[in-house]
Each structure stands twice: as C-alpha cells, then as structure tokens.
C-alpha positions in Angstrom: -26.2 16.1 35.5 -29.4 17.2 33.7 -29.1 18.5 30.0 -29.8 22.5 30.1 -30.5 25.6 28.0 -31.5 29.0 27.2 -34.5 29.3 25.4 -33.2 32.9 25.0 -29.9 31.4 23.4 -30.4 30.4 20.2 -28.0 30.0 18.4 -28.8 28.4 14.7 -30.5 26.2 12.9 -29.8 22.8 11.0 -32.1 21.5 8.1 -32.8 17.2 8.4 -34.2 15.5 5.4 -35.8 12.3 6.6 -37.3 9.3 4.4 -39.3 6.5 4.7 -39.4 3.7 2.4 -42.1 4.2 -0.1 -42.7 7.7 1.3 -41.5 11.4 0.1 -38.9 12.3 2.3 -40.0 14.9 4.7 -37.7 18.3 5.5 -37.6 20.0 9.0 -36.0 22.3 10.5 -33.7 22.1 14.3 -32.8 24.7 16.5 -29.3 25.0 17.8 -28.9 25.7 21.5 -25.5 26.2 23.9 -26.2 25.1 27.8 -24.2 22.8 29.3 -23.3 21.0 26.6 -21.2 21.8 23.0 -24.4 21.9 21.3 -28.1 20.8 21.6 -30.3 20.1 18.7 -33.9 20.5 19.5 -37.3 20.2 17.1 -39.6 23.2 18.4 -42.9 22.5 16.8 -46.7 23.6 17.6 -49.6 20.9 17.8 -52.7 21.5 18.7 -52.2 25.3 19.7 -49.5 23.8 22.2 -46.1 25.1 21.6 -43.9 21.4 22.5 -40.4 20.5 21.4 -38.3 17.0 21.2 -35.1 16.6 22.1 -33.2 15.3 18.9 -29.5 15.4 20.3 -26.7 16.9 21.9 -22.9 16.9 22.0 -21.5 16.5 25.0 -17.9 18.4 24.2 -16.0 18.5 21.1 -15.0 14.6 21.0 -18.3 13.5 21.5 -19.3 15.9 18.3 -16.5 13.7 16.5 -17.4 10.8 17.4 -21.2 11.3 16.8 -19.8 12.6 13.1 -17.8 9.8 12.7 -14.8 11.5 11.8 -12.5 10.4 15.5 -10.3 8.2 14.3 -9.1 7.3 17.8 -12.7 5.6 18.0 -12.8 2.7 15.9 -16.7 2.0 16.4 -17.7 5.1 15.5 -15.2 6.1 13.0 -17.0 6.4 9.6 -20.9 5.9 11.2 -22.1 9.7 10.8 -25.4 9.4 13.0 -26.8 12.8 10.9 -25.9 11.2 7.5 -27.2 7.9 6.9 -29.8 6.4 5.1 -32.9 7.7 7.2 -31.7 10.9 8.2 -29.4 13.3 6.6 -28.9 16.4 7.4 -28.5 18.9 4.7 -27.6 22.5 6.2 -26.5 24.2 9.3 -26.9 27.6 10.3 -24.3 29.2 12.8 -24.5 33.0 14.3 -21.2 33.2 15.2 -21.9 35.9 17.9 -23.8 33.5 20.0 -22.4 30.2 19.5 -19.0 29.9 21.1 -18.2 27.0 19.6 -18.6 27.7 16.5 -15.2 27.1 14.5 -15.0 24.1 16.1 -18.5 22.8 14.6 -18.1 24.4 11.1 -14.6 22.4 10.9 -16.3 19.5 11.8 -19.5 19.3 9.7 -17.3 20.4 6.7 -15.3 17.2 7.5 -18.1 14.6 8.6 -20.5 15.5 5.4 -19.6 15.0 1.7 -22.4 17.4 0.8 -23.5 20.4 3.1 -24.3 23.6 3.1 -23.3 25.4 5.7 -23.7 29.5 6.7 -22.2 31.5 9.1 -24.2 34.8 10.4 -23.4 37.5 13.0 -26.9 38.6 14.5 -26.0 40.4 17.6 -28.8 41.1 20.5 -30.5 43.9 20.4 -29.8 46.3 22.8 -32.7 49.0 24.3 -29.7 51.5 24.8 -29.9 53.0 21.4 
C-alpha cells in the first residue's frame, strides 16, 4: 500500500540539527503529517521557484514509532538505536497541535522517553471555520 497524506493536514513540526564532519551543523525544519500512517515526517522546501518536498520518514503504527525511537524493549535490534538521535542527525524539537494530530499522546510519551534532551510543545490551532 502506498504511503498517503493531506497536504491540508498538517499537523506539526519537528526541528533536525544535522552535521557534517568539519562542517557547521545545519538546522531545518519537518512538517508533521497524519495519512495512513502514525505519522509522516516530510522536508517541504522551494528551489528554484519550484515548491518540492522529500520524504524523511514515517511510522507505520505506534510499535514501529518505538522501535524507530529505540525505546521497544521487546526488539532487541532496535532497542537503544534512536534513528532521530545519533551522531549525524538529532532532532532537537517537536511541535504537536493537538486538535489535528490524533495521535498525539501517544507521540509526546514517546519522544519524552526516546530523547535525553528535547523540547517539545503542544498547541491547539483549530481550522477556521467561514461560519462566523
């Protein structure tokens, strides 16, 4: 089955920190998305007036967000190997509205568990609505 989502359906954002040896590390910014999947983390950036995006990942359902986080103990490859904190790549913040993200106890319990430092913020930003 194909990976989907709502380009309407935003629902956050994370902050990534990435490094290169012998380089400044470089900050940017992911958008969080709901489809068919927990959650999909996608880089939406504009080049050469060209709006273009890159998939960055995705959790499939909640123990596949554990495992990914390395905190599923019940996995013993995984356990411990946090694929968004290691030496290349760390994310640094997430950023959940919790009216569009359905999921999001489950994440915010998670990432407080997987990360040693994080900063993470919960928002309500509802849709607006032409009725009023």
């Amino acid at each position: 089955m194909a990976l989907y989502w709502d380009w309407k359906e935003k629902c956050g954002e994370a902050t990534i920190v990435q490094g290169l040896k012998g380089r400044e590390p470089r900050e940017f910014t992911l958008s969080l998305y709901e489809g068919n999947a927990f959650l999909i983390l996608i880089y939406e950036y504009t080049e050469d007036g060209k709006e273009k995006y890159n998939l960055n990942g995705f959790f499939v359902d909640k123990t596949h967000m554990k495992r990914c986080l390395g905190i599923d103990k019940r996995y013993k490859e995984t356990y411990g190997d946090n694929i968004y904190d290691d030496s290349f790549s760390k994310m640094t913040k997430i950023r959940i509205n919790k009216a569009k993200c359905r999921h999001y106890k489950d994440i915010v319990t998670a990432f407080a568990e997987a990360f040693e430092n994080i900063e993470i913020e919960i928002y309500t930003e509802k849709e607006n609505n032409d009725d009023d």
